[in-house]
Every structure is written in structure tokens, then in C-alpha cells.
C-alpha positions as CSV (number, residue, x, y, z in Angstrom):
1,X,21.4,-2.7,11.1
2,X,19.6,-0.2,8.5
3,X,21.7,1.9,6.7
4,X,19.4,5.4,7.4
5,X,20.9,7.1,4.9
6,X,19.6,4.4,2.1
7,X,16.1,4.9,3.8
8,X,13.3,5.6,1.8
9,X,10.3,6.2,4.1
10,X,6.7,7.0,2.7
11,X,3.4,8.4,4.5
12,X,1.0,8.5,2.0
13,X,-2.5,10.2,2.8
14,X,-5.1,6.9,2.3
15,X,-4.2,2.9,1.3
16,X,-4.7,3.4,-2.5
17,X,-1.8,5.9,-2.2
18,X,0.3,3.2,-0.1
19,X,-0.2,0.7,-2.4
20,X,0.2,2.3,-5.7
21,X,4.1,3.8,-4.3
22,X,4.4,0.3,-3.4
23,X,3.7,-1.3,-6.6
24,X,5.4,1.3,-8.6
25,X,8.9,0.4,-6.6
26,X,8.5,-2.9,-7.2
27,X,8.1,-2.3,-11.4
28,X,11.0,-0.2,-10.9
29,X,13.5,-3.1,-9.5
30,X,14.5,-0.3,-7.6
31,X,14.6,-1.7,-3.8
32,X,15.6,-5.2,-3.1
33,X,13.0,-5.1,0.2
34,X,9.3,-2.9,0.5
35,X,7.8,-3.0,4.2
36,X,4.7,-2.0,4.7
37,X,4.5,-1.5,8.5
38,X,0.8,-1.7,9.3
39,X,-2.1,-3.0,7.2
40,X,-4.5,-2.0,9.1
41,X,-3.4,1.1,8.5
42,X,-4.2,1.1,5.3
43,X,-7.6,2.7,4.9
44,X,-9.5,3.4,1.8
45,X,-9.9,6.7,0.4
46,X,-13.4,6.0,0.6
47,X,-13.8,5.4,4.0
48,X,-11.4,8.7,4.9
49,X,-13.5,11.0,2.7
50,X,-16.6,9.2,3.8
51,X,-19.2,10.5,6.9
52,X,-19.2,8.9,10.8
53,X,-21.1,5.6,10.0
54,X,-21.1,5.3,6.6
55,X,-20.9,1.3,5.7
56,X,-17.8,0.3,4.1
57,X,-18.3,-3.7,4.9
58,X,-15.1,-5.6,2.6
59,X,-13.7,-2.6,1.6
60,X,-9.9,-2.4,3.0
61,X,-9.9,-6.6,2.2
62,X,-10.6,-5.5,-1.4
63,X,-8.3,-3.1,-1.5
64,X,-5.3,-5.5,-0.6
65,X,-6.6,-8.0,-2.7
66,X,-6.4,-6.4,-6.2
67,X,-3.5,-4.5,-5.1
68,X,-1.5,-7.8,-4.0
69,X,-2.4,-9.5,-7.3
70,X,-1.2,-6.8,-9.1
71,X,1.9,-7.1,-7.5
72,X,2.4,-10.4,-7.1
73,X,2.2,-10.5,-11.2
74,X,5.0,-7.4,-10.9
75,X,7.2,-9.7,-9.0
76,X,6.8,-12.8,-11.3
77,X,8.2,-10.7,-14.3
């Protein structure tokens, strides 16, 4: 089971947000497990603050992208 009182549950407002709590957890050797529940979730700030239609073609895929590599060097330390 998960031990709710050890819980630490985040809701940040756009994917930047997400990952950037994410990453700095992981620098802090803090938590010995991060789950992210829903990647698709994710969504850029760009795309949030953006209008109905506006393109935003690769956008979430770079965000994961740069943001994985930046913590997949975290975790190698």
C-alpha cells in the first residue's frame, strides 16, 4: 500500500511547471519514486495561454524531451 501520510501530490498549472517540480525532487534525493500520472496531461504553457487553433505542431514532444534529458543527467549523478 501507499503510506498517505508520506504523500506528496502536485497539480501544477501547465507541463513546464510539472516538470520543473519534478526535476527539482529528483536534485534533491529527496523521494526514492516520482510518478507522473498522465503525459498527455502535460500541456505547454504555450499552448494553454495560446488562442482556439493556434498551431503548436512538436511542441508537448519537445517539452518531454529536453526535460527528460535534463533529468536523466540528474539521475546519473
Amino acid at each position: 500500500g501507499v503510506d498517505t501520510d508520506s504523500l506528496i501530490v502536485s497539480q501544477p498549472d501547465n507541463g513546464e511547471q510539472a516538470l520543473e517540480i519534478a526535476d527539482m525532487l529528483i536534485r534533491s534525493g529527496a523521494l526514492d519514486v516520482i510518478v507522473i500520472d498522465s503525459v498527455a496531461a502535460l500541456v505547454p504553457k504555450a499552448e494553454i495561454e495560446g488562442e482556439m487553433g493556434d498551431s503548436h505542431v512538436g511542441l508537448q514532444a519537445r517539452l518531454m524531451s529536453q526535460a527528460l534529458r535534463k533529468m536523466t543527467g540528474a539521475l546519473a549523478q
